[in-house]
DOVOVO-708450 format. One record per residue: x, y, z of N, C-alpha, C, O in turn; residue in one letter; residue number from 1. Coordinates in nm, 4 decimals. Layout:
// DOVOVO-708450
<r n_east="X" n_north="Y" n_up="Z" ca_east="X" ca_north="Y" ca_up="Z" c_east="X" c_north="Y" c_up="Z" o_east="X" o_north="Y" o_up="Z" zavex="a" mike="NUM"/>
...
// end
This chain:
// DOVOVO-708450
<r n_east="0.0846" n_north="-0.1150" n_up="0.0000" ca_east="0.0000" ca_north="0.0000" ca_up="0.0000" c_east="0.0903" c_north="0.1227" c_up="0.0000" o_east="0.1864" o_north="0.1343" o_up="0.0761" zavex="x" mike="1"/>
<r n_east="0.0477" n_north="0.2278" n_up="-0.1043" ca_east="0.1364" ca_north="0.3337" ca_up="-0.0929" c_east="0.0733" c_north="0.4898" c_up="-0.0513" o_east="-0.0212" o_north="0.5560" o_up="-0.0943" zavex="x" mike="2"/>
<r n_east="0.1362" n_north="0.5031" n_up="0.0136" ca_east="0.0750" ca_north="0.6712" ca_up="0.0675" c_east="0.1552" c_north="0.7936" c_up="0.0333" o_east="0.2774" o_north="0.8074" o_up="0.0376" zavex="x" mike="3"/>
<r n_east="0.0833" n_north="0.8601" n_up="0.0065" ca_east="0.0896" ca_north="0.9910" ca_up="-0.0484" c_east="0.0778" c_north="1.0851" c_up="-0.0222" o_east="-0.0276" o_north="1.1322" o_up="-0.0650" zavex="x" mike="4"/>
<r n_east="0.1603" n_north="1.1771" n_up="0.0561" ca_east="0.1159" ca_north="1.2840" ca_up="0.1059" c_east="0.0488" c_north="1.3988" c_up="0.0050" o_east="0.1096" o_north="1.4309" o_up="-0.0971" zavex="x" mike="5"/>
<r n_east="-0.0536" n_north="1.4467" n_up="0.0319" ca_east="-0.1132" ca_north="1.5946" ca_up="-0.0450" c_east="-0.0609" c_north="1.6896" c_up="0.0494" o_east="-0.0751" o_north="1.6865" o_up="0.1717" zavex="x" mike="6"/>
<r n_east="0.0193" n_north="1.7991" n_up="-0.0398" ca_east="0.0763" ca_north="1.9320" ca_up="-0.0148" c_east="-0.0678" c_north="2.0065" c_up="-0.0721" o_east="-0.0536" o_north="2.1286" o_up="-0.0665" zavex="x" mike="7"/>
<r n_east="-0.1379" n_north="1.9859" n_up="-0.0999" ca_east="-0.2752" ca_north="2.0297" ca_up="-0.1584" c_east="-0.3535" c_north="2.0530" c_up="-0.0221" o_east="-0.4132" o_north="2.1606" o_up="-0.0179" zavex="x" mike="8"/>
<r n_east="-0.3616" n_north="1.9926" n_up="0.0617" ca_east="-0.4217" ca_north="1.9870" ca_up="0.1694" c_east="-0.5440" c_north="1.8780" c_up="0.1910" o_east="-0.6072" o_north="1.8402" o_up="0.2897" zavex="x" mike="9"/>
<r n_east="-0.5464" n_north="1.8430" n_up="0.0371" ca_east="-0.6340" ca_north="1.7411" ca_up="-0.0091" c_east="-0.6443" c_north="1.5904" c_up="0.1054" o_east="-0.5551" o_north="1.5871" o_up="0.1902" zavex="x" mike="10"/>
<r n_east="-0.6918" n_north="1.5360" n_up="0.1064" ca_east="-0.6897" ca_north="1.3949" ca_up="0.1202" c_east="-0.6206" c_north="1.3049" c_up="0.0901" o_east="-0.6534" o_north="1.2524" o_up="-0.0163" zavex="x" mike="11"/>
<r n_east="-0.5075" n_north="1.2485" n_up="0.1560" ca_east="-0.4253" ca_north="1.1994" ca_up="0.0839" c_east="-0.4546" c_north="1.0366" c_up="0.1507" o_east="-0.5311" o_north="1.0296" o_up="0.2468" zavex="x" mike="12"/>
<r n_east="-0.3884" n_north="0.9028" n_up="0.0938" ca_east="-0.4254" ca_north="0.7635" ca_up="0.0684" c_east="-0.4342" c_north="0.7386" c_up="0.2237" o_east="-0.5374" o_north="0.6834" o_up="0.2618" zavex="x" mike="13"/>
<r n_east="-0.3496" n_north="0.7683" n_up="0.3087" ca_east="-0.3614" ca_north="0.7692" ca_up="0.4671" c_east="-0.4757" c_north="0.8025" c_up="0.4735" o_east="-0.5574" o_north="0.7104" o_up="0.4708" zavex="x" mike="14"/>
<r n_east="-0.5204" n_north="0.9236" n_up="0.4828" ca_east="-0.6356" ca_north="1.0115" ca_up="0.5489" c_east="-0.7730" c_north="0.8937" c_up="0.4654" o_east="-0.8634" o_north="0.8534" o_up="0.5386" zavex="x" mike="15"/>
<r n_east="-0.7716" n_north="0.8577" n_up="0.3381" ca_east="-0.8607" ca_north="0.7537" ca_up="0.3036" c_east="-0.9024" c_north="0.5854" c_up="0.3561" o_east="-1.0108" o_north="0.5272" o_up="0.3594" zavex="x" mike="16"/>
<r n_east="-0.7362" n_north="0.5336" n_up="0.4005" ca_east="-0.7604" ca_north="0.4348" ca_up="0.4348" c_east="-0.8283" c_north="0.4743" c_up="0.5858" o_east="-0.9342" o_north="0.4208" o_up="0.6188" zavex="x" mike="17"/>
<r n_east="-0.7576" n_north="0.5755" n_up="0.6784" ca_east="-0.7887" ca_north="0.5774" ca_up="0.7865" c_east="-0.9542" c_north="0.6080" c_up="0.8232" o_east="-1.0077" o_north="0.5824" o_up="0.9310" zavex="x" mike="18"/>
<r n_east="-1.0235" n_north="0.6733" n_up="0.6963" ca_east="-1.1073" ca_north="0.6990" ca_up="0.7554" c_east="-1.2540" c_north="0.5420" c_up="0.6943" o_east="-1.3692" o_north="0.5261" o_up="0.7345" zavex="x" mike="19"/>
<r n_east="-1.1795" n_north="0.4670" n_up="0.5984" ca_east="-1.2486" ca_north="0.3647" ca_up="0.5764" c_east="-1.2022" c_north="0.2401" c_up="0.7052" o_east="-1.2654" o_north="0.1345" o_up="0.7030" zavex="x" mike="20"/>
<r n_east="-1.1471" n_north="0.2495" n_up="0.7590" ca_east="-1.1149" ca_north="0.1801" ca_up="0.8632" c_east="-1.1760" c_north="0.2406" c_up="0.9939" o_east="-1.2074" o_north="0.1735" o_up="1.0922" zavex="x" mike="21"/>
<r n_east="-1.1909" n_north="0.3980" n_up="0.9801" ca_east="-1.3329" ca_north="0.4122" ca_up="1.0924" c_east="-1.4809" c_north="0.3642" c_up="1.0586" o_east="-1.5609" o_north="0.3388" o_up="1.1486" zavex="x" mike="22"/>
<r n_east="-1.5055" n_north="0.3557" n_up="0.9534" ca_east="-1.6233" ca_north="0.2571" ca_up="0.8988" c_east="-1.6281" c_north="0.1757" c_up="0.9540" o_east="-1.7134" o_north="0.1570" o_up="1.0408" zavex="x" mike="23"/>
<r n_east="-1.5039" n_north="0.0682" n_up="0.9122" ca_east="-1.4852" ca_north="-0.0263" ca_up="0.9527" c_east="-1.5412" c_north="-0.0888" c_up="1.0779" o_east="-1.6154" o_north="-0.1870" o_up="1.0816" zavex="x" mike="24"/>
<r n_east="-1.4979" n_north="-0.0220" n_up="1.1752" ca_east="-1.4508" ca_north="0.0174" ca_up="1.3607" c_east="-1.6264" c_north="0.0041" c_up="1.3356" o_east="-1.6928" o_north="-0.0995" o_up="1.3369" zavex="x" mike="25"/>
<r n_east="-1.6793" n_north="0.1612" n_up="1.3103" ca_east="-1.7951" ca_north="0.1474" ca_up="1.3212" c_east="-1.9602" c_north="0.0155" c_up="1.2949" o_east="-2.0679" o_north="0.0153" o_up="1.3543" zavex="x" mike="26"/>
<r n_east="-1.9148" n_north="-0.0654" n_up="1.1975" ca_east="-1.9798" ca_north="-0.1481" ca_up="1.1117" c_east="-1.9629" c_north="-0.2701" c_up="1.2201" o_east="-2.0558" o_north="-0.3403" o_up="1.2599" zavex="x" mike="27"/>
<r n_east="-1.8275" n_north="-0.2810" n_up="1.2592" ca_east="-1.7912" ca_north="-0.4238" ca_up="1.3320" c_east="-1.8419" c_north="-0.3827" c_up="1.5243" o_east="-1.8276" o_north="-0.4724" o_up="1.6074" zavex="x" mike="28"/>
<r n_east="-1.8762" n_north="-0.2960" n_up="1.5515" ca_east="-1.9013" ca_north="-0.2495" ca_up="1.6439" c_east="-2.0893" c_north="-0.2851" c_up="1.6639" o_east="-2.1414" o_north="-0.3446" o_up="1.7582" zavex="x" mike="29"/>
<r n_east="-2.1499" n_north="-0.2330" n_up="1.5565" ca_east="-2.2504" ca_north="-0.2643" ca_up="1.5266" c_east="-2.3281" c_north="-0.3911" c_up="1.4902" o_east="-2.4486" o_north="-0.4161" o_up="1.4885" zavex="x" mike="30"/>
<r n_east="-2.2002" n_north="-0.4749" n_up="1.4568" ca_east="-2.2067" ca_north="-0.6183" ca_up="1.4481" c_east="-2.2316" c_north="-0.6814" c_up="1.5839" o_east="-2.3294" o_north="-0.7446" o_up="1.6237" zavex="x" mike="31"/>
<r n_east="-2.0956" n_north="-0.6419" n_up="1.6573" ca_east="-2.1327" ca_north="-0.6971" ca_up="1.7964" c_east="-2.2451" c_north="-0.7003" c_up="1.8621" o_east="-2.3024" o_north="-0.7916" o_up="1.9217" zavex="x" mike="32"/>
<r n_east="-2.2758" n_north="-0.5677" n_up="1.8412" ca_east="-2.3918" ca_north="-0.5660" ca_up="1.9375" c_east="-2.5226" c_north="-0.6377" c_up="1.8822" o_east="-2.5961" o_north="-0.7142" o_up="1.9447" zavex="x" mike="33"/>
<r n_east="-2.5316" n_north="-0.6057" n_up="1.7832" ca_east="-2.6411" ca_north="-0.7135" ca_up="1.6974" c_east="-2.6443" c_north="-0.8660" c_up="1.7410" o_east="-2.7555" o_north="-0.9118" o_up="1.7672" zavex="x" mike="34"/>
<r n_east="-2.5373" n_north="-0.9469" n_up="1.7511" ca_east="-2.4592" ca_north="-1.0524" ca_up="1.8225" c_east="-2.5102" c_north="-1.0691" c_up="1.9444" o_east="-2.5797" o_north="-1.1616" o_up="1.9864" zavex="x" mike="35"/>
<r n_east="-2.4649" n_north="-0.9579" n_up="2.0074" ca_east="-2.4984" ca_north="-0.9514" ca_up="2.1555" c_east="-2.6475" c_north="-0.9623" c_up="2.1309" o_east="-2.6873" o_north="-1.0775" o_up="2.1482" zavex="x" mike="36"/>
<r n_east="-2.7237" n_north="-0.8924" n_up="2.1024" ca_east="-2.8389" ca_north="-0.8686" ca_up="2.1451" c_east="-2.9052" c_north="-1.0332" c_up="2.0802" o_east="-2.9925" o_north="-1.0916" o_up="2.1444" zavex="x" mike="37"/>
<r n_east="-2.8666" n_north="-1.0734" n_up="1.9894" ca_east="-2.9454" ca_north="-1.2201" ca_up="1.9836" c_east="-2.9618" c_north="-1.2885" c_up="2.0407" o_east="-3.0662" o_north="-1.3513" o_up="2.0585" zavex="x" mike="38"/>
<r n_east="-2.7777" n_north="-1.3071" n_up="2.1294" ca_east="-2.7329" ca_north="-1.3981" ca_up="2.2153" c_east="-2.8481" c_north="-1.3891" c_up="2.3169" o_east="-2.9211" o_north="-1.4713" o_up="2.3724" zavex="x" mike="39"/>
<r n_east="-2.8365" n_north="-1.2767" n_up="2.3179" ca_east="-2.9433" ca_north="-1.2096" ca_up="2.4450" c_east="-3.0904" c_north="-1.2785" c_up="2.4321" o_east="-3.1611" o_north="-1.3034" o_up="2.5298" zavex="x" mike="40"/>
<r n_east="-3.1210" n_north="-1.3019" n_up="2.3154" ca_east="-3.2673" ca_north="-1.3178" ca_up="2.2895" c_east="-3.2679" c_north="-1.4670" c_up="2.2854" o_east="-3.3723" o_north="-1.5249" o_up="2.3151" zavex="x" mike="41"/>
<r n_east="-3.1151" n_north="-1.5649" n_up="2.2367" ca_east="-3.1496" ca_north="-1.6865" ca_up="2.2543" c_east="-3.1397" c_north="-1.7487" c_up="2.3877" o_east="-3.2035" o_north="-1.8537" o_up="2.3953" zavex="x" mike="42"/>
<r n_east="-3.0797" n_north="-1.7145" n_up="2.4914" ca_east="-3.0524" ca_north="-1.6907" ca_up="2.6372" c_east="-3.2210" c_north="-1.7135" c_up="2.7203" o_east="-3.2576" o_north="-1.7931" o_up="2.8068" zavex="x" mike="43"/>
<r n_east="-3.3007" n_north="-1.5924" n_up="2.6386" ca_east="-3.4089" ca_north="-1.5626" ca_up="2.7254" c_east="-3.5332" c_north="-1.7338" c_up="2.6369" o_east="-3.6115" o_north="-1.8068" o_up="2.6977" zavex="x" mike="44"/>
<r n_east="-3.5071" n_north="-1.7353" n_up="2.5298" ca_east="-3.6036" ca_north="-1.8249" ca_up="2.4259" c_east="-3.5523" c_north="-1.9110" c_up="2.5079" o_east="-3.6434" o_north="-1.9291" o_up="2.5887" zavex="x" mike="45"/>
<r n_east="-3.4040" n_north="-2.0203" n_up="2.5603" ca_east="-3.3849" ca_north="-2.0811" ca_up="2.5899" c_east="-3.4209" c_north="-2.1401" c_up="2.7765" o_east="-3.4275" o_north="-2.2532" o_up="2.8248" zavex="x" mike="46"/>
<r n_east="-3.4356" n_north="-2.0129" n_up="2.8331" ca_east="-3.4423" ca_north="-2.0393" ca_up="2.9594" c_east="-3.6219" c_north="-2.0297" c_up="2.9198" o_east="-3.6581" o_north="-2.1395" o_up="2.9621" zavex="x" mike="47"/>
<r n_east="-3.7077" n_north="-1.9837" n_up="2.8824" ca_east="-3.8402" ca_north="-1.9713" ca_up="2.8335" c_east="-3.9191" c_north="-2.1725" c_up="2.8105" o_east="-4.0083" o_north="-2.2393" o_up="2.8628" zavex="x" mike="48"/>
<r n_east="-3.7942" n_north="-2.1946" n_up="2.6811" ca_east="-3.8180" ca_north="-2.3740" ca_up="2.6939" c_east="-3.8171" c_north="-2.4349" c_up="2.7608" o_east="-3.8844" o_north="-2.5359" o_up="2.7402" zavex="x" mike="49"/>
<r n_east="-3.7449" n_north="-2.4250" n_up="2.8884" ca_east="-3.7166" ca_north="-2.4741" ca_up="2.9715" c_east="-3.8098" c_north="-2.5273" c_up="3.0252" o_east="-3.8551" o_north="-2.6415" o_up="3.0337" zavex="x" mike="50"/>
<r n_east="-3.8462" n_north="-2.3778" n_up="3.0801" ca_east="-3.9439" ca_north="-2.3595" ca_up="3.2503" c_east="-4.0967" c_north="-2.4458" c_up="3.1082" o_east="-4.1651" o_north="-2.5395" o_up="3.1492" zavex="x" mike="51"/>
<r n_east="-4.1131" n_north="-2.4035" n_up="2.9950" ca_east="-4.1897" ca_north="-2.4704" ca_up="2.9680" c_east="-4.1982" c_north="-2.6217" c_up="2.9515" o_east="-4.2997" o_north="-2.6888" o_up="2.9700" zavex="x" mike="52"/>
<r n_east="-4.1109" n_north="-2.6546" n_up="2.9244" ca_east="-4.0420" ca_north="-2.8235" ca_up="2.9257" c_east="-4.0748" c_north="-2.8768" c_up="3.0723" o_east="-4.1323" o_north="-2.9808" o_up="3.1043" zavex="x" mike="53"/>
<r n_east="-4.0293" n_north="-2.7902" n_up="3.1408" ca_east="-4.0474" ca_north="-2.8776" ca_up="3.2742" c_east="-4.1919" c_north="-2.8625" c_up="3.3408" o_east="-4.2192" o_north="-2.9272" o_up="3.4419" zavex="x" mike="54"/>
<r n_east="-4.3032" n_north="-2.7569" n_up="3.2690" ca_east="-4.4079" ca_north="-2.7653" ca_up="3.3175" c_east="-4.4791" c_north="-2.8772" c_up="3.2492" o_east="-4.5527" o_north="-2.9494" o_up="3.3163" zavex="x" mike="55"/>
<r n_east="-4.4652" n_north="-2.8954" n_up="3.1362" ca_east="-4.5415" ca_north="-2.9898" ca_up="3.0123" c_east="-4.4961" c_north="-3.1307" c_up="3.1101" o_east="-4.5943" o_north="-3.2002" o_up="3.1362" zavex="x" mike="56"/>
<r n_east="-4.3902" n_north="-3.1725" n_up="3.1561" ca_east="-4.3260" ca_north="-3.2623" ca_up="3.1901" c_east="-4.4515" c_north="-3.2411" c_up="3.3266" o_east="-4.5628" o_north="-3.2878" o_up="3.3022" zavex="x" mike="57"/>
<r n_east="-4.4313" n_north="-3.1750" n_up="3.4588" ca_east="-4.5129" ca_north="-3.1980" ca_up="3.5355" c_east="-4.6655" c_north="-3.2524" c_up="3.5431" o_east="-4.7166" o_north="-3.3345" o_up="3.6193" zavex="x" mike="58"/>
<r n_east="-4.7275" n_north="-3.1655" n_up="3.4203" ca_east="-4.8794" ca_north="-3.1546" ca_up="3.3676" c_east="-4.8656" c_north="-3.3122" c_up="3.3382" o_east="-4.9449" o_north="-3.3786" o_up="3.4049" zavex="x" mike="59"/>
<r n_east="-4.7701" n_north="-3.3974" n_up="3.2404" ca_east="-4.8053" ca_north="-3.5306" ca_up="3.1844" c_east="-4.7732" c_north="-3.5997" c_up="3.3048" o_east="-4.7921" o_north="-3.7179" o_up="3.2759" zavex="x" mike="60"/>
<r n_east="-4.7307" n_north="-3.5927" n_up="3.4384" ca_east="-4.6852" ca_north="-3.6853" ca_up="3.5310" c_east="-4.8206" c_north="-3.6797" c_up="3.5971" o_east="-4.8852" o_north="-3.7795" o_up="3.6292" zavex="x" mike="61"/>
<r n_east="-4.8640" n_north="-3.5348" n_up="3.6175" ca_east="-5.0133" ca_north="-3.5253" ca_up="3.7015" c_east="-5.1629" c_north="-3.6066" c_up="3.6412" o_east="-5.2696" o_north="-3.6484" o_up="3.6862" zavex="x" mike="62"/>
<r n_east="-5.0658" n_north="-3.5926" n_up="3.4671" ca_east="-5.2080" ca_north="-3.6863" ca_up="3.4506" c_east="-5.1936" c_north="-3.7984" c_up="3.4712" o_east="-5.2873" o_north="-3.8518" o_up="3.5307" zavex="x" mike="63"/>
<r n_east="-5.0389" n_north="-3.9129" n_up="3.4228" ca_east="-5.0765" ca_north="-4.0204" ca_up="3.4509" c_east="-5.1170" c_north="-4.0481" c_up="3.5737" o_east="-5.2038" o_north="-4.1320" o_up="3.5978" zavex="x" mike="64"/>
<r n_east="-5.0499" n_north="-3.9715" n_up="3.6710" ca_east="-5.1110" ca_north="-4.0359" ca_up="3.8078" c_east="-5.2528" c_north="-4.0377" c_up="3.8373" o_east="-5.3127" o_north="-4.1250" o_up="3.9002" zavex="x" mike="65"/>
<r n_east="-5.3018" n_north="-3.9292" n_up="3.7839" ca_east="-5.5055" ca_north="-3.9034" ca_up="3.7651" c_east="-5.5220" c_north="-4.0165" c_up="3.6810" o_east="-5.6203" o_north="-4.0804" o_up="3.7188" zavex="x" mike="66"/>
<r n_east="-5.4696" n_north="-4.0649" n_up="3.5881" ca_east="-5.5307" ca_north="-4.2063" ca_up="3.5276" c_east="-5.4822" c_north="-4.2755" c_up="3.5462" o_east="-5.4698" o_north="-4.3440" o_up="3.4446" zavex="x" mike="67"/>
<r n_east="-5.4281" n_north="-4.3198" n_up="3.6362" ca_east="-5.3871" ca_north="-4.4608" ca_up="3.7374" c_east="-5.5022" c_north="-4.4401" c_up="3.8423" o_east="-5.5988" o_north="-4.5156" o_up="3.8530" zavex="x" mike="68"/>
<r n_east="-5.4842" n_north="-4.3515" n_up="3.9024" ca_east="-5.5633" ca_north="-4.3420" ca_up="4.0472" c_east="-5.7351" c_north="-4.3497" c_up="3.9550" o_east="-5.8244" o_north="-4.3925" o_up="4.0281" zavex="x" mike="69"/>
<r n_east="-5.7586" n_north="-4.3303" n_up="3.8787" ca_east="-5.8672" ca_north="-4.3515" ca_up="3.8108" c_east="-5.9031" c_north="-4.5072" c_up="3.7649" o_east="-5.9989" o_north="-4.5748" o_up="3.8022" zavex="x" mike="70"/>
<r n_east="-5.7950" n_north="-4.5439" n_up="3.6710" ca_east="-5.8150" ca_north="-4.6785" ca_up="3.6667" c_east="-5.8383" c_north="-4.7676" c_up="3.8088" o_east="-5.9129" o_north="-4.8653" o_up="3.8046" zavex="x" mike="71"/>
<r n_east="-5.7948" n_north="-4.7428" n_up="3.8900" ca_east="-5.7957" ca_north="-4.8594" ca_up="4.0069" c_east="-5.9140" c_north="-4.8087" c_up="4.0190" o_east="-6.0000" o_north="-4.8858" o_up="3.9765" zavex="x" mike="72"/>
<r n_east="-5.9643" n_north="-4.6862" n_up="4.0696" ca_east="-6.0988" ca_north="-4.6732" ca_up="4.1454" c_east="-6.2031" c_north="-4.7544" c_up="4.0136" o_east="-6.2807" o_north="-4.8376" o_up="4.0604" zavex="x" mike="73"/>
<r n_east="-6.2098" n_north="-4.7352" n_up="3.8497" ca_east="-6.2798" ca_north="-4.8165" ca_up="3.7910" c_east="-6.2779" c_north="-4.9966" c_up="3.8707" o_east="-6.3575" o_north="-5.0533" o_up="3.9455" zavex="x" mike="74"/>
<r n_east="-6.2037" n_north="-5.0206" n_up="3.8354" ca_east="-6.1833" ca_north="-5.1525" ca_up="3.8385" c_east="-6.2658" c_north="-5.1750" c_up="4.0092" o_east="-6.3559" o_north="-5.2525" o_up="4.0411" zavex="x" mike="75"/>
<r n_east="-6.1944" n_north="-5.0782" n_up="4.0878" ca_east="-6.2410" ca_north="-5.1250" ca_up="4.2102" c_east="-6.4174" c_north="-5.0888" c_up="4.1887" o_east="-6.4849" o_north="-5.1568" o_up="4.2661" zavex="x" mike="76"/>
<r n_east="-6.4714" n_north="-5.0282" n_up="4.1304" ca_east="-6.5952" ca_north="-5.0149" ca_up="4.1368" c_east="-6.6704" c_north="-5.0922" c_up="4.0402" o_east="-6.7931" o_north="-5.0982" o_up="4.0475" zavex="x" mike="77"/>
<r n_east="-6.5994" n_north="-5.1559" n_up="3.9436" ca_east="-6.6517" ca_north="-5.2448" ca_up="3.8702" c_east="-6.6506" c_north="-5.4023" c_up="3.9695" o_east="-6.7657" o_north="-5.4330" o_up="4.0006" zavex="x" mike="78"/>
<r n_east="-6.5527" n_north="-5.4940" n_up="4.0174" ca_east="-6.5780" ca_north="-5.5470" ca_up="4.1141" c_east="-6.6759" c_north="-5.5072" c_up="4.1983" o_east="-6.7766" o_north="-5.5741" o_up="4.1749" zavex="x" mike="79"/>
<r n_east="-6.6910" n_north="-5.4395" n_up="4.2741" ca_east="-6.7997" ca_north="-5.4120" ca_up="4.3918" c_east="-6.9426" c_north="-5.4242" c_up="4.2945" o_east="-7.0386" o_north="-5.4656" o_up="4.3596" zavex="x" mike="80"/>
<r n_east="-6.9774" n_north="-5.3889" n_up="4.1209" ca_east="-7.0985" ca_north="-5.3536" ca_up="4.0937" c_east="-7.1301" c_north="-5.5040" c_up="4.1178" o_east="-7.2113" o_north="-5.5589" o_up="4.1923" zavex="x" mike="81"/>
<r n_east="-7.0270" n_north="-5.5582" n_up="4.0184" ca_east="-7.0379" ca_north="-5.7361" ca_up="4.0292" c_east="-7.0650" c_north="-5.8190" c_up="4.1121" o_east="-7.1379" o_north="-5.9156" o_up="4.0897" zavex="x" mike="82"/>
<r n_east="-6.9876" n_north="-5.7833" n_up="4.2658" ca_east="-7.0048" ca_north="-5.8468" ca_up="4.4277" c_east="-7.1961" c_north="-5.8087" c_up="4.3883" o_east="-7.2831" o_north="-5.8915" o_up="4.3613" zavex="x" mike="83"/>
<r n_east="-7.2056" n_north="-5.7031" n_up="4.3958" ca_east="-7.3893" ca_north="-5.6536" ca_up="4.4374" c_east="-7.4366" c_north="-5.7523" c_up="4.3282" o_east="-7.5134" o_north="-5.8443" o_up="4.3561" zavex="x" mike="84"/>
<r n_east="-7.4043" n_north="-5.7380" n_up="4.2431" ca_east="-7.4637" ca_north="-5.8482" ca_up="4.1286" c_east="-7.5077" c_north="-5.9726" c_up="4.1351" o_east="-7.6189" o_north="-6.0155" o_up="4.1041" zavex="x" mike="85"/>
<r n_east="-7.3998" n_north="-6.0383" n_up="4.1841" ca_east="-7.3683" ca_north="-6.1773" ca_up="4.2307" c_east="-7.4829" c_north="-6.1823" c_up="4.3605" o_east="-7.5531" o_north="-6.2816" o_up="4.3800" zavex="x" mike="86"/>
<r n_east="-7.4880" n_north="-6.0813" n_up="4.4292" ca_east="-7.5908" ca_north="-6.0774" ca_up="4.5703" c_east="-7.7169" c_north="-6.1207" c_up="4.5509" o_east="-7.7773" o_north="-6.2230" o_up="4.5831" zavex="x" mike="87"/>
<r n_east="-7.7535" n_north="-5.9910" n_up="4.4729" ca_east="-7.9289" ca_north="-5.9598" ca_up="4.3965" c_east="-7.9474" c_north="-6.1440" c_up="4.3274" o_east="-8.0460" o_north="-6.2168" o_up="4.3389" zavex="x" mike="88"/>
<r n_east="-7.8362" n_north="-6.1696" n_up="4.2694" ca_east="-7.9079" ca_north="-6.2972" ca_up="4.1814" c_east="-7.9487" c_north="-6.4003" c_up="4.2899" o_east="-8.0446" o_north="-6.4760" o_up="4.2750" zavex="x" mike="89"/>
<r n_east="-7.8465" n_north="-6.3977" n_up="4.4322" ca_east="-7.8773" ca_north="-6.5381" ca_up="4.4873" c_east="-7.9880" c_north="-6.5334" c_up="4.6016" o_east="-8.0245" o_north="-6.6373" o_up="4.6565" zavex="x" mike="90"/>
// end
């Protein structure tokens, strides 16, 4: 790369690269934070799955146990209709 001073007062290849390299600065700065801020958003989506994961998980444990504790009380009340059944006939 060659630089050039302007006795013109002009702009010379320094004063160009330097100030496309504040672009630069600027653009990659703006990157980050863009970055950041996703990170940020997959952080919150991720802790969000979670707490929902582990409620979905509770809700399906509460039911099987409601349809266990359901099934037995069937069964147990189907026996007992039968015991009365067996009664009435004899």
């Amino acid at each position: 790369m060659t630089f050039r001073g302007g006795a013109n007062g002009g702009l010379d290849s320094r004063d160009l690269v330097i100030n496309q390299l504040k672009r630069d600065i600027v653009e990659m700065k703006t990157s980050e934070k863009n970055v950041a801020d996703v990170n940020s958003q997959l952080v919150t989506v991720e802790h969000k799955y979670r707490i929902l994961q582990d409620e979905k998980n509770i809700v399906e444990r509460d039911a099987r146990t409601r349809t266990d504790k359901n099934i037995r009380s069937i069964a147990g009340l189907r026996s007992k209709a039968e015991t009365l059944k067996r009664e009435l006939e004899n």
